[in-house]
TORPA-4810 file (N, C-alpha, C, O; in nm, 3 decimals):
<nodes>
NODE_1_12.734_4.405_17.390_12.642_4.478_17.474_12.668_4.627_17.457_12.776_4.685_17.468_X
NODE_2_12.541_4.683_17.426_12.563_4.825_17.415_12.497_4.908_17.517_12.374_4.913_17.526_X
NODE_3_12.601_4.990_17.615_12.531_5.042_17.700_12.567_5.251_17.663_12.633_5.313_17.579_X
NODE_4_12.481_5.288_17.777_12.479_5.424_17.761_12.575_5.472_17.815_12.607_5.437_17.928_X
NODE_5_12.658_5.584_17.730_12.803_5.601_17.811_12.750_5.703_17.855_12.643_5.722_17.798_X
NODE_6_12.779_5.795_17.946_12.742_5.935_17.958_12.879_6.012_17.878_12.992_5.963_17.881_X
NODE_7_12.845_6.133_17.812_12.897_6.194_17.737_12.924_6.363_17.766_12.845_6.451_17.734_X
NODE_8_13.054_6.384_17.833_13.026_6.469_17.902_13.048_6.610_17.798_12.998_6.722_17.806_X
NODE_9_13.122_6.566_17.723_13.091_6.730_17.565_12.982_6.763_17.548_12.931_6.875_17.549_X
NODE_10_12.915_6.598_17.522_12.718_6.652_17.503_12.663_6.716_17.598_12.627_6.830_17.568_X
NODE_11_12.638_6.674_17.733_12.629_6.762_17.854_12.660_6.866_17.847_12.577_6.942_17.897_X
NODE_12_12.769_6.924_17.795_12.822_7.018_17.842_12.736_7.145_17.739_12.683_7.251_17.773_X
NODE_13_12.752_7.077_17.597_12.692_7.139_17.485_12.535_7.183_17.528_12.472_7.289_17.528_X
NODE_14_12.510_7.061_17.559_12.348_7.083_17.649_12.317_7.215_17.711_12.238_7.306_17.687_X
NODE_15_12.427_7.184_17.819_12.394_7.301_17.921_12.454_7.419_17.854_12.416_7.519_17.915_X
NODE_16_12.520_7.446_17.772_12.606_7.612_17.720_12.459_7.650_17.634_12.407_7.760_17.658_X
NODE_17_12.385_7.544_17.521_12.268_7.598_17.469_12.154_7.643_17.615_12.123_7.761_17.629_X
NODE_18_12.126_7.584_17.670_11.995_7.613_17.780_12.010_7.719_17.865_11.915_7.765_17.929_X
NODE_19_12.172_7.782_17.874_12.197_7.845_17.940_12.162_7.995_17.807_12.081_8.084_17.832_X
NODE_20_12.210_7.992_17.729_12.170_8.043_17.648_12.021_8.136_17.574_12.008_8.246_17.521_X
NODE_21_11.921_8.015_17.609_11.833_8.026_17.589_11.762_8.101_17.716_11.654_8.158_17.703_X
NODE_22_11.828_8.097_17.831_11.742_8.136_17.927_11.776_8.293_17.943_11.690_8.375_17.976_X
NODE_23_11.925_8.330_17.912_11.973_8.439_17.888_11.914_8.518_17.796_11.894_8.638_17.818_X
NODE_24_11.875_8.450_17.669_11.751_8.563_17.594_11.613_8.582_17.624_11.531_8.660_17.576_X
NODE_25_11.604_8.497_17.712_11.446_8.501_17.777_11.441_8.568_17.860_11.339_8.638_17.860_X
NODE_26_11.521_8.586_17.958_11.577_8.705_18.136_11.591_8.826_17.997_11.522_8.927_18.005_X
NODE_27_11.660_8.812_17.906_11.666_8.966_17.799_11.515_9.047_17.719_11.492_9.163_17.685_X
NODE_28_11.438_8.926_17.712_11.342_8.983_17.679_11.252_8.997_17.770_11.151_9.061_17.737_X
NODE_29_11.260_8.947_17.903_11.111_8.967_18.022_11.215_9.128_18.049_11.152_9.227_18.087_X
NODE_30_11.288_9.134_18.039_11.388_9.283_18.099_11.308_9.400_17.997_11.250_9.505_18.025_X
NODE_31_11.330_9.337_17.884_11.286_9.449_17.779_11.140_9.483_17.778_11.107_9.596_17.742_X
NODE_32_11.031_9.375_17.822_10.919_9.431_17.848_10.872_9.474_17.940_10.753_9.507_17.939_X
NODE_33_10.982_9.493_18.090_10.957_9.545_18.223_10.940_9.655_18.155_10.835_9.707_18.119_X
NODE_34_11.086_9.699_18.135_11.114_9.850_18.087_10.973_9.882_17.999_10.885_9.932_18.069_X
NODE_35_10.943_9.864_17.877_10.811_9.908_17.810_10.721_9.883_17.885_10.628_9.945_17.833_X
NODE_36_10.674_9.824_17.994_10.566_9.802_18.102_10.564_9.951_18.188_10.467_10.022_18.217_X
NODE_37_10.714_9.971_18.219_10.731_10.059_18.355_10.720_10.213_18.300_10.654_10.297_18.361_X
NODE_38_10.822_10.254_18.126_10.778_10.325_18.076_10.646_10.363_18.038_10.620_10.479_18.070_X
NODE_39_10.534_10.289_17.965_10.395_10.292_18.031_10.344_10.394_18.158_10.302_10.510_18.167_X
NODE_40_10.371_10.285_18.245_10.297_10.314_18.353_10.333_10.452_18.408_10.258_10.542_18.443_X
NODE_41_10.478_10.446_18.407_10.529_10.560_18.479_10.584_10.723_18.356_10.681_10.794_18.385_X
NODE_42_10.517_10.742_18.259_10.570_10.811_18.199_10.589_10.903_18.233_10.493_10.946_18.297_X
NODE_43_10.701_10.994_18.224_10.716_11.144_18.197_10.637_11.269_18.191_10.648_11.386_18.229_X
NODE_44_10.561_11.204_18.135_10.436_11.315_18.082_10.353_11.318_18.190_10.363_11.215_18.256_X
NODE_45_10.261_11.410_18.239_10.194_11.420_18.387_10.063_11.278_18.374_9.954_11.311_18.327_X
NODE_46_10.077_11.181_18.402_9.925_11.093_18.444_9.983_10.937_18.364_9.962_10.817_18.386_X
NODE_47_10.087_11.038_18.235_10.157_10.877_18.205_10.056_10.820_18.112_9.940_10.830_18.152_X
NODE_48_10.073_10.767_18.006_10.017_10.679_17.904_9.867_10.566_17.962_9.753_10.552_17.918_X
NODE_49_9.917_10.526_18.037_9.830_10.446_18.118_9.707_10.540_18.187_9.598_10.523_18.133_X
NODE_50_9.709_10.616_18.276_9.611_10.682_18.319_9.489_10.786_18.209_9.367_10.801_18.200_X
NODE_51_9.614_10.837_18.141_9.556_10.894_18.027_9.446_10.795_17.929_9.339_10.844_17.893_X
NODE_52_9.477_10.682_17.898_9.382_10.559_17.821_9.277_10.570_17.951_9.186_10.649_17.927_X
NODE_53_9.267_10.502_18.099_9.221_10.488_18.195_9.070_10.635_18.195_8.948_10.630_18.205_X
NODE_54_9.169_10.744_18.179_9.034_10.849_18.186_8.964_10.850_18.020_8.842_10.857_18.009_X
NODE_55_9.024_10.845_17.936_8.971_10.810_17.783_8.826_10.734_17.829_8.710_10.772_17.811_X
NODE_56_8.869_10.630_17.884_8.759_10.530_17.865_8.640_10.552_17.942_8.526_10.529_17.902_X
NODE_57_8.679_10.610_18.082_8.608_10.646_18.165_8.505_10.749_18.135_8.385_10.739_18.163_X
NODE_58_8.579_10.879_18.056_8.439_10.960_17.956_8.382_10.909_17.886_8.263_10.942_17.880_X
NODE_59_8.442_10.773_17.767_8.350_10.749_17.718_8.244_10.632_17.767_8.170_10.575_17.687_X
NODE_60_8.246_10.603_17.907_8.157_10.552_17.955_8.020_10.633_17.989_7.902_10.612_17.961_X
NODE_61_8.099_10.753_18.075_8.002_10.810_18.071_7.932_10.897_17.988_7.833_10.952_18.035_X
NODE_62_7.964_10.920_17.874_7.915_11.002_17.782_7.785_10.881_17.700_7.687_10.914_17.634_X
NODE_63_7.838_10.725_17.739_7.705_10.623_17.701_7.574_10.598_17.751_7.463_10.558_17.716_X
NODE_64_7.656_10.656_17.881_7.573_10.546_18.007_7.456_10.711_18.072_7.421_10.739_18.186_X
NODE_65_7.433_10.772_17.959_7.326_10.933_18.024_7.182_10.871_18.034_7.144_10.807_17.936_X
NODE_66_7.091_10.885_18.150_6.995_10.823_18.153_6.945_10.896_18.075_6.984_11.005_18.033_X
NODE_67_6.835_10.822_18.046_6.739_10.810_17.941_6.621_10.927_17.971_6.613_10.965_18.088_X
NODE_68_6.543_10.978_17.886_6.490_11.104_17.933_6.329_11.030_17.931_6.288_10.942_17.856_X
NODE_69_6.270_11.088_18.023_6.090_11.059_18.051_6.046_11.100_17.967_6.106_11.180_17.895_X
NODE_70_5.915_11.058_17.946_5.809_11.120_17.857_5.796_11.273_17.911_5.811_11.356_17.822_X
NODE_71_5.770_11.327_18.042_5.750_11.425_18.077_5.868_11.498_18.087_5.868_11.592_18.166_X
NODE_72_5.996_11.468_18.007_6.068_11.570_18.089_6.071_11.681_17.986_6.041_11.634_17.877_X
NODE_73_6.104_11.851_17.978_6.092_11.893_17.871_6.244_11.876_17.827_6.280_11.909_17.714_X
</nodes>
């Protein structure tokens, strides 16, 4: 009869990789806060983010000019 032993090296091996893995994952959500927060919050007056934000916003309105009448001169 062959039964399942529990194996506690394997376990253990188990958990030292998963632990592992979660440690480079907490390392990389860290590393894209920081490039998120640098973004948002830059140095520079309005910051990377606001600066794109008004970009787009002129060129909305530089699209969106109503349209001129037949009568207008």
């Amino acid at each position: 009869m062959t039964g399942h032993h529990p194996d506690p090296l394997r376990d253990a091996l188990d958990l030292q990789h998963r632990v592992r893995s979660l440690r480079a994952l907490l390392e990389l959500q860290r590393w894209q806060i920081e490039v998120l927060s640098d973004r948002l919050y830059s140095s520079d007056p309005g910051g990377i983010a606001a600066k794109r934000l008004l970009a787009l916003k002129r060129s909305e309105t530089e699209t969106l000019q109503a349209p001129r009448a037949v009568n207008d001169p």
